[in-house]
C-alpha positions in Angstrom: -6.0 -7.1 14.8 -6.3 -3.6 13.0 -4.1 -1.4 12.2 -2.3 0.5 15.6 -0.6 3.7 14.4 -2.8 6.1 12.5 0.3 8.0 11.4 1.9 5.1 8.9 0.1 3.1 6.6 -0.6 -0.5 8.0 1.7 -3.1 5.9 0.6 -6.6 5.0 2.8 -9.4 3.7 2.4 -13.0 2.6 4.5 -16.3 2.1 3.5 -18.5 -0.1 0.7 -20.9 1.6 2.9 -24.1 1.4 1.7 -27.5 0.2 1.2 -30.3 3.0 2.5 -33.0 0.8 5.4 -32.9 3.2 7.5 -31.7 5.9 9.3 -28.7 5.0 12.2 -27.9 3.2 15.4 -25.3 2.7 13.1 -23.5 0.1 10.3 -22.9 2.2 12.7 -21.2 5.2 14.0 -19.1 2.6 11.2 -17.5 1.8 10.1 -17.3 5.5 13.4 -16.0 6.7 13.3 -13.2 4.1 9.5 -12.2 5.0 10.1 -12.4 8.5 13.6 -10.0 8.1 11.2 -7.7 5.9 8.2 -8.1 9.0 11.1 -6.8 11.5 12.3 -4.2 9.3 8.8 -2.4 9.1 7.8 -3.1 12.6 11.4 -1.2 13.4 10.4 1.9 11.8 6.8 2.0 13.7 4.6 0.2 11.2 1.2 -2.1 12.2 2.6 -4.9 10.3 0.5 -8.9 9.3 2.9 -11.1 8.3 1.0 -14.2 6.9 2.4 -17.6 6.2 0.7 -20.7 6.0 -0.4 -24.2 4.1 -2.3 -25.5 1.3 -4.2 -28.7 2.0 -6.4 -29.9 -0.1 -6.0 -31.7 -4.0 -5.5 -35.0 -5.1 -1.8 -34.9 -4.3 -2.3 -34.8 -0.7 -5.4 -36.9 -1.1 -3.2 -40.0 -2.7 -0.3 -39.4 0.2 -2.6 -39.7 2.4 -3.9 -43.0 1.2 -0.9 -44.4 0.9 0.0 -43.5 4.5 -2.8 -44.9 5.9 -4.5 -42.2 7.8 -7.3 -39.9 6.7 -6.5 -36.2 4.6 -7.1 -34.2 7.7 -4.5 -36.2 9.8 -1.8 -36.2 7.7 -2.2 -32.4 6.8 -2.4 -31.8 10.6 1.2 -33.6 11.4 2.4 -31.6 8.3 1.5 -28.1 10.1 2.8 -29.1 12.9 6.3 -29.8 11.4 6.2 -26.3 9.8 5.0 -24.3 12.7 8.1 -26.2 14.9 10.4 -25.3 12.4 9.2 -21.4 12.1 9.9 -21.3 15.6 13.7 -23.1 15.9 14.3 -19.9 13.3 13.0 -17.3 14.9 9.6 -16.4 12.7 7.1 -14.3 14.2 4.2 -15.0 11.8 0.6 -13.0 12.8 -1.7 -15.0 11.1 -1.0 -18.9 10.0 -3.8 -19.8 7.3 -4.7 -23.4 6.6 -7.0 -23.9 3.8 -9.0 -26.7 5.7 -9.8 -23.8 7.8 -13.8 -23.5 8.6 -13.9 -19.5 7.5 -11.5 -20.2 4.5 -14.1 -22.7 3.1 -17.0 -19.8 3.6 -14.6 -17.4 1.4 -13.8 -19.3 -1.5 -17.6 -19.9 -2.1 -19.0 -16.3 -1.3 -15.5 -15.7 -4.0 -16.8 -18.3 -6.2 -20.3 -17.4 -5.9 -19.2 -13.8 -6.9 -16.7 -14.6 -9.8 -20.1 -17.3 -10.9 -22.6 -14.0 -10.8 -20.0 -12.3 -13.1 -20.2 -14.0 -15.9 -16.6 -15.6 -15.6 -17.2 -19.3 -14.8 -18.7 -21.9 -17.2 -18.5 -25.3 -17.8 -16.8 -27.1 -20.4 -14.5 -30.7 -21.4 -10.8 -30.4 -20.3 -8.4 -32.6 -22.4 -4.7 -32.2 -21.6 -1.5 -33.9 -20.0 -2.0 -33.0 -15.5 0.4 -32.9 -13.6 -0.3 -34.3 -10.5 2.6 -32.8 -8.1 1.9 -29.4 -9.5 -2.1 -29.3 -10.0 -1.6 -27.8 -13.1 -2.9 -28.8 -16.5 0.6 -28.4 -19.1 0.9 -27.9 -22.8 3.0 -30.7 -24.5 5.8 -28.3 -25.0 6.2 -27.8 -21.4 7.0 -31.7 -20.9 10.4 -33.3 -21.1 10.8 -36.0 -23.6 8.8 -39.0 -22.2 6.0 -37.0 -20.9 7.7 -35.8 -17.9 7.0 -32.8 -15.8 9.7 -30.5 -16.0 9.9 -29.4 -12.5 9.2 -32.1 -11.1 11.3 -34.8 -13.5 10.6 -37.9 -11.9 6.6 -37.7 -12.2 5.0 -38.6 -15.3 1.9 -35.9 -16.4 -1.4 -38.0 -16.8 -3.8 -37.7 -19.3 -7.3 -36.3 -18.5 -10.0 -35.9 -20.5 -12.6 -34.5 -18.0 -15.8 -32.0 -17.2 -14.6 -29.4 -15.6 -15.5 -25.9 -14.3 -13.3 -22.5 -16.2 -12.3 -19.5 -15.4 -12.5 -17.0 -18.4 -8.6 -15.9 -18.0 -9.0 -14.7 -21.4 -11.5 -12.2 -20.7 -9.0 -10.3 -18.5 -5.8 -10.3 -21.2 -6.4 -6.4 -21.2 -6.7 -5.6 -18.1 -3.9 -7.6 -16.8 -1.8 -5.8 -19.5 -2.8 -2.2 -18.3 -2.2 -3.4 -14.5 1.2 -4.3 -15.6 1.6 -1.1 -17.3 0.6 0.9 -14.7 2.2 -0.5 -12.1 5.3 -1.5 -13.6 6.6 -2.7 -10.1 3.6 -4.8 -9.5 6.0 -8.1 -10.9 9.6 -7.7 -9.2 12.2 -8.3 -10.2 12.7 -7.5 -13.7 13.2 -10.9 -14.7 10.4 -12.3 -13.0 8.6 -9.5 -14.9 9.6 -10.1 -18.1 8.7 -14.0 -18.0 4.8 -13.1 -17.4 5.1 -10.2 -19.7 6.5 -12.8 -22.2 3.5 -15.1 -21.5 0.7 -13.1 -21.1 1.8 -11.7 -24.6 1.1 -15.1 -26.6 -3.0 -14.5 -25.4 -4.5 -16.1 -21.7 -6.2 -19.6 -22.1 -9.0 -19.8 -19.6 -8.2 -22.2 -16.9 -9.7 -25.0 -15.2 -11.1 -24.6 -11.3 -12.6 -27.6 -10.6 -12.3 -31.5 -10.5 -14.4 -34.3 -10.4 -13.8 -37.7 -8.8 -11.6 -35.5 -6.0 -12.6 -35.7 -2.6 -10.3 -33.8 -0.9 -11.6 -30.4 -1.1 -14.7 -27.6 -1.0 -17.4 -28.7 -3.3 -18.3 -26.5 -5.9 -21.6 -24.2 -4.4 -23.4 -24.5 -7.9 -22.7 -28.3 -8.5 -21.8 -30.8 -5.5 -20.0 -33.4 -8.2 -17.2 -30.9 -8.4 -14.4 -29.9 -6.2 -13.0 -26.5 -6.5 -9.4 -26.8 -7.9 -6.8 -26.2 -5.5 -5.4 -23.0 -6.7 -8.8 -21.1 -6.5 -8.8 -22.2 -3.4 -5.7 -22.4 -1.9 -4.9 -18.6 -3.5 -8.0 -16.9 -1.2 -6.1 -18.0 2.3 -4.7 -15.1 1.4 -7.9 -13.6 2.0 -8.7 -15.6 4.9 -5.9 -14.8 6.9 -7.2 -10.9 7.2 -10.0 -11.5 9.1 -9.8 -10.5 12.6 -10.6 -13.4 15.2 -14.1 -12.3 15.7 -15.3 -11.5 12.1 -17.9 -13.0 10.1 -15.8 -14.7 7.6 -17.2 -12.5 4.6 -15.0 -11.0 1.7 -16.1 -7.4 3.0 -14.6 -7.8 6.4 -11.4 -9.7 4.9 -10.7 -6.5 3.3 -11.4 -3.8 5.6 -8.4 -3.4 7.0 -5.1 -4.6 5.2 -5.9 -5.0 1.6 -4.6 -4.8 -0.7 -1.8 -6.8 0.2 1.6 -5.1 -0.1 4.0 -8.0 -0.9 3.4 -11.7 -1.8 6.9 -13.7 -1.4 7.5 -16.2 -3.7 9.3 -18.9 -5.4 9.5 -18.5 -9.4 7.8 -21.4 -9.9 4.5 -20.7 -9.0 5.4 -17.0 -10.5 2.5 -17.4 -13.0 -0.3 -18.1 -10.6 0.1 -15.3 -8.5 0.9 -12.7 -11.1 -1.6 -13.5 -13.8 -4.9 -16.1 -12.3 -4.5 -14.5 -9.0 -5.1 -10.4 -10.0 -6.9 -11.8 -12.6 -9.5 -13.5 -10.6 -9.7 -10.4 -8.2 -10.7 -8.2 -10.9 -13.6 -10.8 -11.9 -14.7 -10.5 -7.7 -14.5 -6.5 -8.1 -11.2 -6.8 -5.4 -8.1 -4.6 -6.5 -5.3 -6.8 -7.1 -2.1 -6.7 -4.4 0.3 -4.2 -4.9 3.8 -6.2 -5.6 4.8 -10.1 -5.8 8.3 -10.8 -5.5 9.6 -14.3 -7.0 12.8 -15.2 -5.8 15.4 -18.2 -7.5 15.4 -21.5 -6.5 18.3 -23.1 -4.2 20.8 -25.3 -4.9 23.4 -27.0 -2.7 27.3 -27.4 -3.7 25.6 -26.1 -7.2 23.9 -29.0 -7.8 20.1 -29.2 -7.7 18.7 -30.8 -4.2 16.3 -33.7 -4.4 16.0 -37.2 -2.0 16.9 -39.1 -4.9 20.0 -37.2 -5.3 21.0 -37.9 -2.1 21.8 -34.5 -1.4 18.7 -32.7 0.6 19.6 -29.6 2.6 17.6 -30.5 6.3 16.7 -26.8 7.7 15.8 -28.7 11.0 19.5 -30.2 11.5 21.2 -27.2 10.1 19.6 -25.2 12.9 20.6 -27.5 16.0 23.9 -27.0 14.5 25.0 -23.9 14.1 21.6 -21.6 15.2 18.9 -19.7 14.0 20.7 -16.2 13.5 23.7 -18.2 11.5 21.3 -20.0 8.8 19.2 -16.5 9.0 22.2 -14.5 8.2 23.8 -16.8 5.6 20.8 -17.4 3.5 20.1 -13.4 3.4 23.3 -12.2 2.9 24.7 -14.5 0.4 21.9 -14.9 -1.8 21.0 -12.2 -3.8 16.7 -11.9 -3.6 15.5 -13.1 -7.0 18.5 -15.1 -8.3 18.9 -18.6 -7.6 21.4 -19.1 -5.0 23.8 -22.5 -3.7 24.3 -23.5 -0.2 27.8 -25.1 0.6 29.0 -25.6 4.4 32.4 -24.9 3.9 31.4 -21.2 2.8 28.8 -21.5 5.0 31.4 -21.6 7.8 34.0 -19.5 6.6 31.4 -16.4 6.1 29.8 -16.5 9.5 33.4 -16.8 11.2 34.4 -13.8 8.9 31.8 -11.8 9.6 30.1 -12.3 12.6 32.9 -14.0 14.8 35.5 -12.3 13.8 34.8 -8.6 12.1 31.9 -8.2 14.4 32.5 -10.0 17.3 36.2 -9.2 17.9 35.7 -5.5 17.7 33.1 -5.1 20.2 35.1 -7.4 22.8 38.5 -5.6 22.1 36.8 -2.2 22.7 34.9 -3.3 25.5 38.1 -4.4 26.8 39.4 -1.4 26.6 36.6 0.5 27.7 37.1 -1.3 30.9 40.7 -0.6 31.0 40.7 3.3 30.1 37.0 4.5 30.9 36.4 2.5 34.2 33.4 0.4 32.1 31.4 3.2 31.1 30.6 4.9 27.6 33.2 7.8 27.2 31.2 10.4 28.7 32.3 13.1 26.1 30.5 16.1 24.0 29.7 14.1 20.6 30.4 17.7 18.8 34.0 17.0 19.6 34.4 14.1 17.2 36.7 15.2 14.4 34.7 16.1 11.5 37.1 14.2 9.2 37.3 11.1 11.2 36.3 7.7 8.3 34.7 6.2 10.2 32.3 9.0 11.5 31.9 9.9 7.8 31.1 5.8 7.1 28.3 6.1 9.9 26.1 9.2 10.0 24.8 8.5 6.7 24.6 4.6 6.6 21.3 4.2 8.5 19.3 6.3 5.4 21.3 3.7 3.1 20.7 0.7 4.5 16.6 1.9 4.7 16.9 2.1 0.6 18.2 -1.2 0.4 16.2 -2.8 2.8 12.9 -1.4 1.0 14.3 -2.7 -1.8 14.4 -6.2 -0.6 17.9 -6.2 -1.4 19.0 -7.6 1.8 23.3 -8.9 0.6 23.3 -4.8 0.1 22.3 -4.0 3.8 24.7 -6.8 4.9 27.4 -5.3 2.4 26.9 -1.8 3.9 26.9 -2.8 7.6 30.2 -4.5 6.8 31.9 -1.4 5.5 31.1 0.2 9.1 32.0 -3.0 10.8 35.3 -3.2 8.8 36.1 0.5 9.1 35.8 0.3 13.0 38.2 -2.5 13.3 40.7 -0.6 10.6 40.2 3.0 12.8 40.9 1.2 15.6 44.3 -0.3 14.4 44.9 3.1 13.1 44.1 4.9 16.2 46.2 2.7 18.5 44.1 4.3 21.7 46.7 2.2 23.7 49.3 4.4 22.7 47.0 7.5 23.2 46.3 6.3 26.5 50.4 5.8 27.3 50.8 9.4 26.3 48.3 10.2 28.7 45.7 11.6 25.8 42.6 11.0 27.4 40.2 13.1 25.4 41.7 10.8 21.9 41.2 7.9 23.9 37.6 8.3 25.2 36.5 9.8 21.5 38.0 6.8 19.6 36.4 4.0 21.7 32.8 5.9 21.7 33.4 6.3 17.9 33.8 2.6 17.8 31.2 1.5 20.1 28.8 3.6 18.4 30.0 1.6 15.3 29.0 -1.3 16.7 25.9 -0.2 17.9 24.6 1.2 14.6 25.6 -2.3 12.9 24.1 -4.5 15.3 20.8 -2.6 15.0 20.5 -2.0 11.3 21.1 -6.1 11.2 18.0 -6.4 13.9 15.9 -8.0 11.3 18.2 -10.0 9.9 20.1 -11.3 13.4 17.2 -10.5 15.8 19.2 -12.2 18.5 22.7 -11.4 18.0 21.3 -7.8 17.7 20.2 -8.0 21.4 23.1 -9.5 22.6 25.1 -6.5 21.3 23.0 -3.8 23.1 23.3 -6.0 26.3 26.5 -5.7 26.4 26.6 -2.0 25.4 24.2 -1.4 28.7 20.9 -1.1 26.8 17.4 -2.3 28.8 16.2 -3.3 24.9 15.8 -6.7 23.5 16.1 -6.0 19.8 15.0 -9.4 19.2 11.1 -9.1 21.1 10.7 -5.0 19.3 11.5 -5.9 15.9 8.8 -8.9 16.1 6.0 -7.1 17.8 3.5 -5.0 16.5 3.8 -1.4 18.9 1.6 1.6 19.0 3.9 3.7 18.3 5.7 5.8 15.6 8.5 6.0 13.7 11.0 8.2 16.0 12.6 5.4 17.9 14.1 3.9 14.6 15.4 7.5 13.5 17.2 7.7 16.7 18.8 4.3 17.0 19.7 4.1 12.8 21.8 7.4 13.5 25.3 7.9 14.1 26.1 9.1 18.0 22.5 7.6 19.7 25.3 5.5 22.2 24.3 7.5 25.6 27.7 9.0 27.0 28.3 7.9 30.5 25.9 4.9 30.2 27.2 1.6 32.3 28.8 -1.0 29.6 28.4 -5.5 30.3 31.0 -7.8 30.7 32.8 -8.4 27.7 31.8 -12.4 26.1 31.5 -13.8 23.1 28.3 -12.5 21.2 29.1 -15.5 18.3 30.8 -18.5 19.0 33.3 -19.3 16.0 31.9 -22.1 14.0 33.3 -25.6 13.3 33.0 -27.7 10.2 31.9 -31.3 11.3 34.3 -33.9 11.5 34.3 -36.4 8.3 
C-alpha cells in the first residue's frame, strides 16, 4: 500500500514488536490503544497513514518456554499471535501491517541488513564475558543487578553467566554521530525525560554490543558463519523494516524504504528506551538508512499503585476488563487518565467513577436532554436558524469555535489527558449554558428564536466533542452523530486509509458544521452507566 493523497505527507507509525513469551498484557494495550488513537487522528485530517504493530519470536527465551510446553518454537509463537491479534480486535485496533519476525521476507532483511552492516566494517568477532539476562536478551553490567545477581526488571530471574564467541556491533564507532543526531534533532527522544536518560548514557562512551549467539536454535543463522544465530534484537528491531514492504515486493531493503521511511513515530515502553534510541539509529547509520524521526517511551503501569506481576497476585487481565465494561471505556480511561510518558496506576473504583462522570453523565445526559427537547420545541429537527444570529458573546460559542485548532496541538503532541481535558470544558460548558439558558422557560414565554439558538448551540457542542474524541471513542463517536442524523460512522473513517484531503476534518473540528434543519434520532443512551462488581 503506498501512499494515497499526494497533497499530505504519508505518516508511518510503530508499536513495539511484542515478545511471544506470552499472552498479552495491560502494558502492551496501552501502547496499542495510544498508536491506534494517534492512527485515527491522522487518518481524520486526510493522511495515508501504516500503523504497524506486531511480535518478536525468536531467542532462547521463547526457545526454553517452548520446551517446557512441549510443543515446537513455531507452535507456541503461533497461539501467542493469535491471542494478541484477538485481543487488538475486542479493542478496536485497526493495525495495517502485523509483522512477525518468523516471517519468510523478514528473515531475507535481516541478512541483506547484516550483510550490509558486515561490508561496512562494523561487525567482528570477539569473546563475550558478562552476567545475561535471559528474560531480557540483554547482556548487564554488575551495577545494573540487584543484590544476589538479580535482574532488576525482571526481580525474580537470576542473570547467568556467559562467557561465549560472539559476533559485535561496533556501537562505539557511532558515539558521534548519535550525539549530533540528538543534537539536531532535539525531538528525536520524547519526552524530555526519556531524553535525558539516553543522553545521560550515551555520555559515559557506547560499548559495542553483542549480535549473535551460539548453541541457540531458535533464530536466523548468521549469513557469514552458520554456528551463530543472529541475536534477537538485530533481528527483531528490522520488522520494523519488514512491515513496509508492499504485499508484492521483493523483500529487499530498497523496496522497504521506498515509500514510508523514515518512520515517524516508534511507541514505546521506557524499558526498552535504550534499544530503540541508541543500537537501533545506530545500526541504521552503519546500513547507510536515515534513522526514524521520533521514539516516544511512555511509563510503566501499575495497578492500585502497586506494581503488577502473577506472583503478586494482582495482574490487570485486558481481555476480562473488555467483556466488562467495553472497548471505548478501557480506551478512554487508559488515554485520558494517564498522562503519555509518566507511569500511570489503574484502580476500578476510579475507573468507574470517571467514565460515569464523564461519558455517562457530562456527555451522555446532555445530548439526551437536548434531544429531548429538540423533540419537544423543534418537532425533531436541528433548529433550522441563520448560524450569524448566535450572540457573539454567548460562553459557550466562545468555548467552541476555537477548540478544534486546540485540541489538533495537543493531539500532535501526543498529549492525549489535554484533548480529553479540553473536550470536557465544551462538554461541561454545554450542560452549564443549558441550566443557564432555561430554554423551557424561553419556550413558555413563547421565545422561539432563544429556544431554537440555544439547543443548536448545544447540539453543535456535542457534536464538536464527540468528533474531536473520534480517535479516542471511535464508537461512542458514531453513536453520537447517529443520533444527531448524520449518514457517517466515525468509527469505520477514522480507521481507514481514504484518498482524500484534509477539508472534511476542517469542517467537522469547527464550531456550527451541525446542518440546520437536518432530521435528529431517537433519543437513548449512548453509554450505559457503569457498575462496580459485586464483592
Amino acid at each position: 500500500m503506498s501512499p494515497q493523497n499526494p497533497n499530505l505527507p504519508p505518516f508511518s507509525l510503530t508499536t513495539p514488536l511484542y515478545y511471544v513469551n506470552d499472552v498479552p498484557h495491560i502494558g502492551s494495550a496501552y501502547t496499542t490503544m495510544v498508536a491506534d488513537a494517534v492512527a485515527r487522528f491522522y487518518r481524520l485530517r486526510g493522511y495515508s497513514v501504516l500503523m504497524i504493530t506486531g511480535t518478536d519470536e525468536h531467542g532462547q527465551k521463547i526457545q526454553r518456554t517452548a520446551e517446557e510446553k512441549g510443543v515446537p518454537p513455531q507452535k507456541h509463537c503461533d497461539d501467542i499471535v493469535q491471542s494478541f491479534t484477538e485481543l487488538w480486535q475486542k479493542l478496536n485496533i485497526h493495525h495495517d501491517r502485523f509483522s512477525r519476525t518468523t516471517a519468510d521476507k523478514h528473515e531475507k532483511i535481516v541478512k541483506e541488513f547484516f550483510t550490509r552492516v558486515w561490508d561496512n566494517g562494523d561487525i567482528y568477532l570477539a569473546q563475550q564475558k558478562g552476567w545475561y539476562c535471559v528474560s531480557c536478551e540483554e547482556f548487564k553490567e554488575e551495577r545494573e543487578l540487584l543484590e544476589g545477581g538479580y535482574c532488576a526488571i525482571h526481580p525474580n530471574k537470576k542473570a547467568e553467566w556467559r562467557d561465549e564467541e560472539n559476533y559485535f556491533f561496533r556501537l562505539s564507532k557511532y558515539q558521534e554521530k548519535l550525539e549530533t543526531l540528538y543534537q539536531e534533532q532535539p525531538d528525536f527522544i520524547q519526552p524530555m525525560s526519556r531524553r535525558n536518560e539516553v543522553l545521560s548514557f550515551v555520555q559515559q562512551g557506547l560499548q559495542d554490543f553483542s549480535i549473535s549467539r551460539i548453541n541457540v536454535e531458535w533464530g536466523f543463522r548468521v549469513p557469514t558463519d552458520p554456528k551463530h544465530t543472529i541475536y534477537v534484537w538485530f533481528d527483531a528491531l528490522l520488522g520494523y523494516m519488514t512491515a513496509l514492504l508492499d504485499p508484492d515486493d521483493e523483500p529487499t531493503v530498497e523496496n522497504a524504504l521506498k515509500n514510508w521511511w523514515p518512520i515517524n513515530l516508534h511507541l514505546i515502553g521506557k524499558d526498552i528506551l535504550r534499544f530503540h534510541a541508541v543500537y537501533w539509529p545506530a545500526m541504521l547509520m552503519a546500513a547507510g538508512v536515515t534513522p526514524p524521526k521520533q521514539v516516544f517511551g511512555h511509563g510503566f503501569l501499575t495497578k492500585d499503585g502497586r506494581k503488577m506481576g502473577k506472583s503478586l497476585g494482582n495482574t490487570l487481565d485486558p481481555i476480562d476488563l473488555i467483556d466488562r465494561y467495553g472497548a471505548d471505556a478501557v480506551r478512554y480511561y487508559f488515554l485520558k487518565e494517564i498522562e503519555l510518558g509518566q507511569d500511570g496506576d489503574f484502580n476500578e473504583t476510579r475507573f468507574v467513577n470517571i467514565l460515569n462522570a464523564d461519558l455517562a453523565n457530562d456527555l451522555g445526559n446532555l445530548l439526551n436532554r437536548t434531544l429531548g427537547m429538540v423533540k419537544k420545541y423543534c418537532q425533531g429537527q436541528v433548529p433550522n436558524l441563520d448560524l450569524a444570529g448566535l450572540p457573539a458573546d454567548w460562553s459557550l460559542k466562545q468555548v467552541g469555535e476555537d477548540l478544534g485548532d486546540r485540541v489538533v496541538v495537543a493531539y500532535e503532541a501526543l498529549n492525549f489527558s489535554q484533548v480529553c481535558e479540553l473536550v470536557l470544558s465544551l462538554i461541561r460548558a454545554g450542560n452549564k449554558f443549558i441550566d443557564e439558558q432555561a430554554p423551557w422557560s424561553l419556550y413558555k414565554q413563547k421565545k422561539q428564536t432563544e429556544v431554537e439558538q440555544v439547543l443548536y448551540a448545544v447540539l453543535e457542542s456535542v457534536r464538536l466533542s464527540a468528533y474531536l474524541l473520534t480517535p479516542i471513542i471511535p464508537k461512542l463517536s458514531s453513536k453520537v452523530y447517529k443520533q444527531l442524523g448524520f449518514d457517517l460512522d466515525l468509527d469505520t473513517q477514522s480507521k481507514t486509509t481514504h484518498d482524500h484531503n484534509s477539508e472534511r476534518f476542517a469542517d467537522h473540528s469547527q464550531w456550527g458544521y451541525l446542518p440546520p434543519g437536518q432530521m435528529l434520532s431517537q433519543a437513548q443512551p449512548i453509554f450505559a452507566k457503569l457498575e462496580l462488581p459485586s464483592e
